[in-house]
Each structure stands twice: as C-alpha cells, then as structure tokens.
Backbone bond lengths (Angstrom), bond angles and torsions (degrees), N, CA, C in turn:
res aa  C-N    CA-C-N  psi(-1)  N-CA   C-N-CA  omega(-1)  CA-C   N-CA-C  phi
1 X - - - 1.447 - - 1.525 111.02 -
2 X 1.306 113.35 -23.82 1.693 110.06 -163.33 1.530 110.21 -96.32
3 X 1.841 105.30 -6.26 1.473 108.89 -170.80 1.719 116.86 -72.28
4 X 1.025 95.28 -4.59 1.847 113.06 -175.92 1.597 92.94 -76.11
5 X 1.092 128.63 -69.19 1.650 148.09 178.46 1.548 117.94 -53.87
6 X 1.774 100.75 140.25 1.315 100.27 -166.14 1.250 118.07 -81.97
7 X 1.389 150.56 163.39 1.099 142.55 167.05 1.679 106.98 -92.23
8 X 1.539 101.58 148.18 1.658 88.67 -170.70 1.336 116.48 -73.07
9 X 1.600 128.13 -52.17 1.361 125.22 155.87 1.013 121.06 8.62
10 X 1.802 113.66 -67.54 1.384 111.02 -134.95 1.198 90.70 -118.76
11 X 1.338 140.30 13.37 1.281 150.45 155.41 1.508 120.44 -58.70
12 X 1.466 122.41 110.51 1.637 136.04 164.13 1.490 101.61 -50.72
13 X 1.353 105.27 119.99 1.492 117.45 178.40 1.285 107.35 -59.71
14 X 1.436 125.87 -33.10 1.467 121.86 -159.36 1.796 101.30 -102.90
15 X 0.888 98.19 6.92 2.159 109.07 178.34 1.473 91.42 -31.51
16 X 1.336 118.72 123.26 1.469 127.86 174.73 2.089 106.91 -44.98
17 X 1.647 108.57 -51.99 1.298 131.73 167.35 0.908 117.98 -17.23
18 X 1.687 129.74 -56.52 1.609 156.54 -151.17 1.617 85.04 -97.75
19 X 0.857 130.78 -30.82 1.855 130.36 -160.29 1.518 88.99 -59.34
20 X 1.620 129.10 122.97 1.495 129.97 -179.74 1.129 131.87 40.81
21 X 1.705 120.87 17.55 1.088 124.30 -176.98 1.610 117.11 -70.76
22 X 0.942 99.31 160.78 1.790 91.59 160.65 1.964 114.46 -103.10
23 X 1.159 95.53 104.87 1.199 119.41 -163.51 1.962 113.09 -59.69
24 X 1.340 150.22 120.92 1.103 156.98 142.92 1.079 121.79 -76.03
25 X 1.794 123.10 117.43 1.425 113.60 -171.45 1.514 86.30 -130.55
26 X 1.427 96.49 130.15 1.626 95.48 -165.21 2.121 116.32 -136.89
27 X 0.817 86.25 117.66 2.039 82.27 174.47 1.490 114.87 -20.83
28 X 1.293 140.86 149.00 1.023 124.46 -154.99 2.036 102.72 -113.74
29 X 1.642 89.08 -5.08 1.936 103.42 175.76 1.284 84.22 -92.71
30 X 2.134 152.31 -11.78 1.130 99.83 -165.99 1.443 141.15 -77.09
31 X 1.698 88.67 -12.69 2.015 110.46 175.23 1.433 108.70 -73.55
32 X 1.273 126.62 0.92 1.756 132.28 154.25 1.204 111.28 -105.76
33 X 1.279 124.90 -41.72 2.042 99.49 158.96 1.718 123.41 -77.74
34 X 1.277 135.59 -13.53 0.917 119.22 163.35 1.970 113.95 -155.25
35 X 0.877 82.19 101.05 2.010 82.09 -158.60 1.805 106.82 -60.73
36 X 1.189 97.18 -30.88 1.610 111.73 -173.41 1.535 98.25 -57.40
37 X 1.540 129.24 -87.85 1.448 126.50 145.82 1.589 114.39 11.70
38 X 1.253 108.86 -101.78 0.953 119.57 -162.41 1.846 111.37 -45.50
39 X 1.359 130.99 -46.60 1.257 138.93 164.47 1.231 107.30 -44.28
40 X 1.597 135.30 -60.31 1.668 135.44 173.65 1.587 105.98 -43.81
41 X 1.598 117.27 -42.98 1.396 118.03 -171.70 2.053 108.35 -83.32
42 X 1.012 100.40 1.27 1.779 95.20 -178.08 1.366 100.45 -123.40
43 X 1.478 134.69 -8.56 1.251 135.54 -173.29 1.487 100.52 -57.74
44 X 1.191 117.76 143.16 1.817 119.23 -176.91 1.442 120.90 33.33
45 X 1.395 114.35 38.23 1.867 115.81 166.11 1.714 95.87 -156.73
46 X 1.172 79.34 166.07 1.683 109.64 169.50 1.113 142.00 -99.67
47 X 1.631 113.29 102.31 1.500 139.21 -146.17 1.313 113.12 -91.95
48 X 1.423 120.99 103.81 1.234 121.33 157.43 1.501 134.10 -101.19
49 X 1.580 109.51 132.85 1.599 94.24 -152.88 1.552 87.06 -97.39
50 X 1.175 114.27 178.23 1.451 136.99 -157.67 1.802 107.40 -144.92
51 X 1.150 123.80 146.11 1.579 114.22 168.27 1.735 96.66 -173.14
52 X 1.546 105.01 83.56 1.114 116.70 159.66 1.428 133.26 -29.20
53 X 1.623 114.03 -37.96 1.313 112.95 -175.51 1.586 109.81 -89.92
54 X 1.566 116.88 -12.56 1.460 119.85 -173.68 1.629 100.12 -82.84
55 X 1.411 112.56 -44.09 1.208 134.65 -160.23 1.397 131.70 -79.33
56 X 1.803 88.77 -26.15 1.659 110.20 175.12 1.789 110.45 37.30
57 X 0.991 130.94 61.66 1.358 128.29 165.28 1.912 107.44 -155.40
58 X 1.971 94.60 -166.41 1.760 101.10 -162.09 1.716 66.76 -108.70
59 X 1.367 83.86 149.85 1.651 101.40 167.96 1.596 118.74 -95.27
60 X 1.316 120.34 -29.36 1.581 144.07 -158.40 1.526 93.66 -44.65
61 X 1.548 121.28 -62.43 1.097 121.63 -152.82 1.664 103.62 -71.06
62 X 1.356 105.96 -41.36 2.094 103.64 173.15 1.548 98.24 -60.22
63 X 1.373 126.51 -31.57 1.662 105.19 -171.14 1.059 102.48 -89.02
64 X 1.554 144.36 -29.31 1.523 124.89 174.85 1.473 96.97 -63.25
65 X 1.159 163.52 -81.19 1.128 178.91 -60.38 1.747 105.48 -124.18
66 X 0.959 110.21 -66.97 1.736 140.03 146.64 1.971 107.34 -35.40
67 X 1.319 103.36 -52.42 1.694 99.17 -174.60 1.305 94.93 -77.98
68 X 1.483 124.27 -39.64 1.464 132.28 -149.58 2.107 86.21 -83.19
69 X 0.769 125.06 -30.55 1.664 129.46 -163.67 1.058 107.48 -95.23
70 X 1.449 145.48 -47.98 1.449 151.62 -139.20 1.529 109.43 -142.99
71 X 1.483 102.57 -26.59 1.849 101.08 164.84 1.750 103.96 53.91
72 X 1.461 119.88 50.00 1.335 114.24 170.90 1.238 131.67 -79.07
73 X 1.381 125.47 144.70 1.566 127.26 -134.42 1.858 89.48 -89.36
74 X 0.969 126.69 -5.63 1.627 127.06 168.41 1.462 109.95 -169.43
75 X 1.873 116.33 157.61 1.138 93.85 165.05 1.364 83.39 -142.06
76 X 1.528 125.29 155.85 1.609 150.57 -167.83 1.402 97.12 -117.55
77 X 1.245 133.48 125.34 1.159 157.96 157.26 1.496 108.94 -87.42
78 X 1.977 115.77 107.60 1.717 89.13 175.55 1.733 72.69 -144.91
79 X 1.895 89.23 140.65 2.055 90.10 -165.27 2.069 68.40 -151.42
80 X 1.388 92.19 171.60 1.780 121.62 -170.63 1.500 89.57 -65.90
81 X 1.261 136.68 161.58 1.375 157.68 149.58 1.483 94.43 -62.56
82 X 0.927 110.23 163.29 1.993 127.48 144.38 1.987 95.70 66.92
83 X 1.080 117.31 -6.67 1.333 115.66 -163.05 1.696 102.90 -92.11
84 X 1.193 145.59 78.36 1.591 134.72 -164.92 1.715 114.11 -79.47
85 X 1.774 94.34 27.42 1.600 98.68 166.36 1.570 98.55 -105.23
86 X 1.577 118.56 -28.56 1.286 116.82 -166.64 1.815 89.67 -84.95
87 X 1.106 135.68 -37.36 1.287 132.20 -175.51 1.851 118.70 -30.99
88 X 1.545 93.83 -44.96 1.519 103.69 -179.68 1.367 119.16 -41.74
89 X 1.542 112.51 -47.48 1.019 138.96 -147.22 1.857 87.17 -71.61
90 X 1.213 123.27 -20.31 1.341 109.37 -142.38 1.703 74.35 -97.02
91 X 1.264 109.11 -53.80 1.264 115.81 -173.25 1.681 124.49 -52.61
92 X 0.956 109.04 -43.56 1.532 135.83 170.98 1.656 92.95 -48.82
93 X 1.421 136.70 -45.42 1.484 137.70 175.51 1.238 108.36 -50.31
94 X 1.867 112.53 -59.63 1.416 115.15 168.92 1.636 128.17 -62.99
95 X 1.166 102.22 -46.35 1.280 84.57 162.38 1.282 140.53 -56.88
96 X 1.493 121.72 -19.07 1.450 122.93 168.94 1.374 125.92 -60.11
97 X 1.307 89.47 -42.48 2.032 110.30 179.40 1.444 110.02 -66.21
98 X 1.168 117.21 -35.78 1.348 145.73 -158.73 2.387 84.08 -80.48
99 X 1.467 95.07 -74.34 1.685 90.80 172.13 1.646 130.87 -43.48
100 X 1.507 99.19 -41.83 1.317 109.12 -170.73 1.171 130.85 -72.69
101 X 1.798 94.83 -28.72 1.241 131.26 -174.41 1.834 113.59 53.55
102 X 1.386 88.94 76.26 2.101 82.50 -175.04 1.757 71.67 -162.49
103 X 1.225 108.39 149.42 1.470 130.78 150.01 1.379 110.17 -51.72
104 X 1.445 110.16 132.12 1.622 113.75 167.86 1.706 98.57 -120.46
105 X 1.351 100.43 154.47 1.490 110.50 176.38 1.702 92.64 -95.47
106 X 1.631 105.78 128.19 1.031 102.83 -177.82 1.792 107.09 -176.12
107 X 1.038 113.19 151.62 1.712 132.66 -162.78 1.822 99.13 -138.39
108 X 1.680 106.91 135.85 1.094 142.18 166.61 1.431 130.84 -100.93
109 X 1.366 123.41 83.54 1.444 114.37 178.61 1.564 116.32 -122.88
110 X 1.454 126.00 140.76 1.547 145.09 171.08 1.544 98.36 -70.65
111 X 1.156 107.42 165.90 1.665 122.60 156.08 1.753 93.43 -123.74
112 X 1.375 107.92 123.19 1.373 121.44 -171.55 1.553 91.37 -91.13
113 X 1.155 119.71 -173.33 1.540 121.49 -157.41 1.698 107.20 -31.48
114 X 0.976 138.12 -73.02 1.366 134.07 -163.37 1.752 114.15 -152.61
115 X 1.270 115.86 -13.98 1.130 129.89 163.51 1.465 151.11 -145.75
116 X 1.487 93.65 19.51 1.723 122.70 -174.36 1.742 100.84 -113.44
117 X 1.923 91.23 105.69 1.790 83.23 162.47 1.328 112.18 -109.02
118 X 1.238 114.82 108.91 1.850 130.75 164.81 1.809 112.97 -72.51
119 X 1.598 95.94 118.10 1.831 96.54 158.75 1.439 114.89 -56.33
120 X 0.892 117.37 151.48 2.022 132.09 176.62 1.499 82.74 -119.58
121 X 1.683 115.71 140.71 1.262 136.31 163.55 1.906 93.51 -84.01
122 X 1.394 122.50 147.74 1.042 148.40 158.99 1.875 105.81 -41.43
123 X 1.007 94.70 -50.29 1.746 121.91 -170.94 1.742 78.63 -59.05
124 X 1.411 121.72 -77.11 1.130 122.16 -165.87 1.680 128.12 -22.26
125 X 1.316 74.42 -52.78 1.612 108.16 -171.95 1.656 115.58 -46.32
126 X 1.732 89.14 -56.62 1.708 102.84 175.24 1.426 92.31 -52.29
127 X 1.281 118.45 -88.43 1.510 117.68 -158.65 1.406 112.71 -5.31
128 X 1.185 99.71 -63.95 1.591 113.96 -150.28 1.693 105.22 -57.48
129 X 1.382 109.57 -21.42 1.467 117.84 166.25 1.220 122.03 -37.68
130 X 1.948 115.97 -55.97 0.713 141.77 -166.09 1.686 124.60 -104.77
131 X 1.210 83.61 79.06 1.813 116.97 171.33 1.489 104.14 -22.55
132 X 1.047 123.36 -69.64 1.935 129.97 -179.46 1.523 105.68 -47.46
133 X 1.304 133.18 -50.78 1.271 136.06 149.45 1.599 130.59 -22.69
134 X 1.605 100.19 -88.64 1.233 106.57 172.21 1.485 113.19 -31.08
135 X 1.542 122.92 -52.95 1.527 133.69 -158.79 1.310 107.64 -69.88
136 X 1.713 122.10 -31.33 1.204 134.67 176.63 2.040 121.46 -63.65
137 X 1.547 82.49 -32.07 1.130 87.22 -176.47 1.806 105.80 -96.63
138 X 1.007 116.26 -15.48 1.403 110.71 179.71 1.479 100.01 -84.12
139 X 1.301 124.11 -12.49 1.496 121.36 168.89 1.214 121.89 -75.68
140 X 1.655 122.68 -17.57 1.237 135.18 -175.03 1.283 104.39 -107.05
141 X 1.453 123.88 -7.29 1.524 113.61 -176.74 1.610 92.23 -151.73
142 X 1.488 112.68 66.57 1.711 115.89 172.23 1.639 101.88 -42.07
143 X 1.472 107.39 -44.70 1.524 91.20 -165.43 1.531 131.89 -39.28
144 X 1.569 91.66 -37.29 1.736 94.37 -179.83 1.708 115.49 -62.06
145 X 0.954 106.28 21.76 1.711 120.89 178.74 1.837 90.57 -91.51
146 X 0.934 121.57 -36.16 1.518 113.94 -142.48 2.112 95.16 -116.77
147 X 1.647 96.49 1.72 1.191 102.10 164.03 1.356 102.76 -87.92
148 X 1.173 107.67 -55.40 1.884 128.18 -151.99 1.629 79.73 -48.39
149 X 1.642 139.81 -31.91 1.276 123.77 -146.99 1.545 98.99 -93.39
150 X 0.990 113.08 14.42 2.029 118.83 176.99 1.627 80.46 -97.04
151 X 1.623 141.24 -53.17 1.606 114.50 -156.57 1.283 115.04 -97.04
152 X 1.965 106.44 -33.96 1.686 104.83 -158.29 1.880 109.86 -99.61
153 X 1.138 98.49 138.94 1.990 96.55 -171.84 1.450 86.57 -92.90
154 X 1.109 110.50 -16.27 1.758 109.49 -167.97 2.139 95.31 -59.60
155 X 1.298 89.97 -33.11 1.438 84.12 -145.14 1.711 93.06 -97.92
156 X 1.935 111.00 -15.77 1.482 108.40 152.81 1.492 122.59 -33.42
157 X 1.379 90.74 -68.79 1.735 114.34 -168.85 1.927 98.72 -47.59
158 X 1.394 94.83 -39.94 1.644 74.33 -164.34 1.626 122.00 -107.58
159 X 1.755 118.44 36.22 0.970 146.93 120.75 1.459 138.75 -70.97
160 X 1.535 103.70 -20.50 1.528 119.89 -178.95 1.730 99.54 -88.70
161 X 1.327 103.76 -44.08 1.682 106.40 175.42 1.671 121.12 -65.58
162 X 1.172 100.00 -26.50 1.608 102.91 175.10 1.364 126.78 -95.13
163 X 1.636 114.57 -1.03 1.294 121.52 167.00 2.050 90.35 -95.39
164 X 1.401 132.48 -52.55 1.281 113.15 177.46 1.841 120.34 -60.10
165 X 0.982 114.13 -1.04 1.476 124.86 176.42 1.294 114.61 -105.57
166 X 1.063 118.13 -30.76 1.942 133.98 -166.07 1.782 112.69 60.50
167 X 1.281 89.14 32.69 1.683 84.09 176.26 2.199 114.63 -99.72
168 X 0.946 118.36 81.09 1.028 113.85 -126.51 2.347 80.16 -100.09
169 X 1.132 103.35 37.18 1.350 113.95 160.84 1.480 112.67 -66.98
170 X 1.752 100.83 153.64 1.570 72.84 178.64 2.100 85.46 -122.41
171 X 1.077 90.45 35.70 1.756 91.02 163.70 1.428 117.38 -101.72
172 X 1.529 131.07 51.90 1.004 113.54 -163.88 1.553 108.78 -148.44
C-alpha cells in the first residue's frame, strides 16, 4: 500500500507536486494501524511517509528545504502516540520554522491507541523537549501517572517491577 507514496528522505525538494501543496507527513505503520484514518488524511494532498527508526536521522533540515523550495500551502504532521522515534518528526516541523524563521501553516496530530486522532498544540511540542518541564508538571499533576497507565506498557512493566522489588521510587 505505501509503494504509491513518497518517502520523505528521498523526496526532491523542488518536485513540481510539493509546489503549494498541502503537505501530509505521516508514520509509515499508520496505513497498517488504521487504513481508514490514514486514507481521510491523504485524500487530495501529498503524503510523505517518515519512519524515524528505519531512517535514523533529524528531519528539520529536508523540511526547511522543502518549505524553503515548494512553499506548501499547509503541512499535517500525523505520527504513532507513545512512539519517541515518531516524536522527532513533530519537532523536526518546529524546528524548521523555528530555522527559517517564517510562519508555516501547519497541524499536529497522534493516532492514540489505534483509532483516536488528537491535535498536539505546537506549544506542546516544545515542552516536551524540555525534560525539567515535563517532570515539573508531572509533579504538580501525579495524576497523569495513572492516565499514562491506559497507553504506556513501558511504564506498566515498571510499576509491576517495583512492587516485585519493593522499590517503590518513582525515579527509576
């Protein structure tokens, strides 16, 4: 299904295609976790898939390059929740705008477990950069601990290990 679609990498910044498009930059598992989604989000634009963990690199500099070349009239960011390889991707958007220094028209959305797409504020995004932040605020609102335990197993496992250990820190 994904062989139709460009990969962003390997995508010519100046592709006539990209010229004012409204741009889709999308996880490259999301047309195998939810095809329905993903089809509403590529219908009339131009989809470039992304896969941080195949790809191992910063994206920022191909997307300024791409904004700076083709000037597309929006671009949609939609990457996995919980995944902090797809995270880049979100950031890598800001950071371009952030390089180029020009406003981009542009939208941030997760696919929450398998069929929830949530907007991400830009604002969000930064935060999440910033580790001292995030931690500050999970200190002021523990509860979101006891949300995070509906998505992340990461963070199952390591409540399940600290009741079989008795280390019941939560620095660990």
């Amino acid at each position: 299904m994904c062989d139709k679609y460009l990969w962003l990498l390997s995508t010519w910044v100046k592709m006539p295609r990209l010229k004012r498009a409204e741009l889709v930059i999308v996880s490259a598992c999301l047309p195998y976790i939810n095809r329905n989604i993903f089809e509403k989000l590529a219908g009339g634009r131009e989809v470039l898939l992304v896969c941080p963990e195949r790809e191992n690199t910063l994206y920022y500099g191909k997307l300024a390059s791409i904004i700076k070349s083709s000037k597309p009239r929006k671009i949609i960011v939609v990457t996995v929740e919980g995944s902090p390889h797809c995270f880049t991707v979100h950031a890598s958007v800001n950071e371009a705008e952030y390089v180029l220094d020009e406003e981009i028209s542009r939208e941030h959305y997760v696919l929450v477990g398998s069929d929830t797409l949530m907007e991400i504020s830009p604002e969000s995004i930064r935060v999440a950069r910033y580790l001292h932040l995030v931690d500050k605020m999970v200190k002021n609102n523990p509860n979101i601990l006891k949300e995070l335990e509906k998505y992340s197993l990461e963070h199952i496992s390591a409540i399940e290990r600290r009741k079989r250990t008795g280390n019941f820190s939560t620095h660990s």
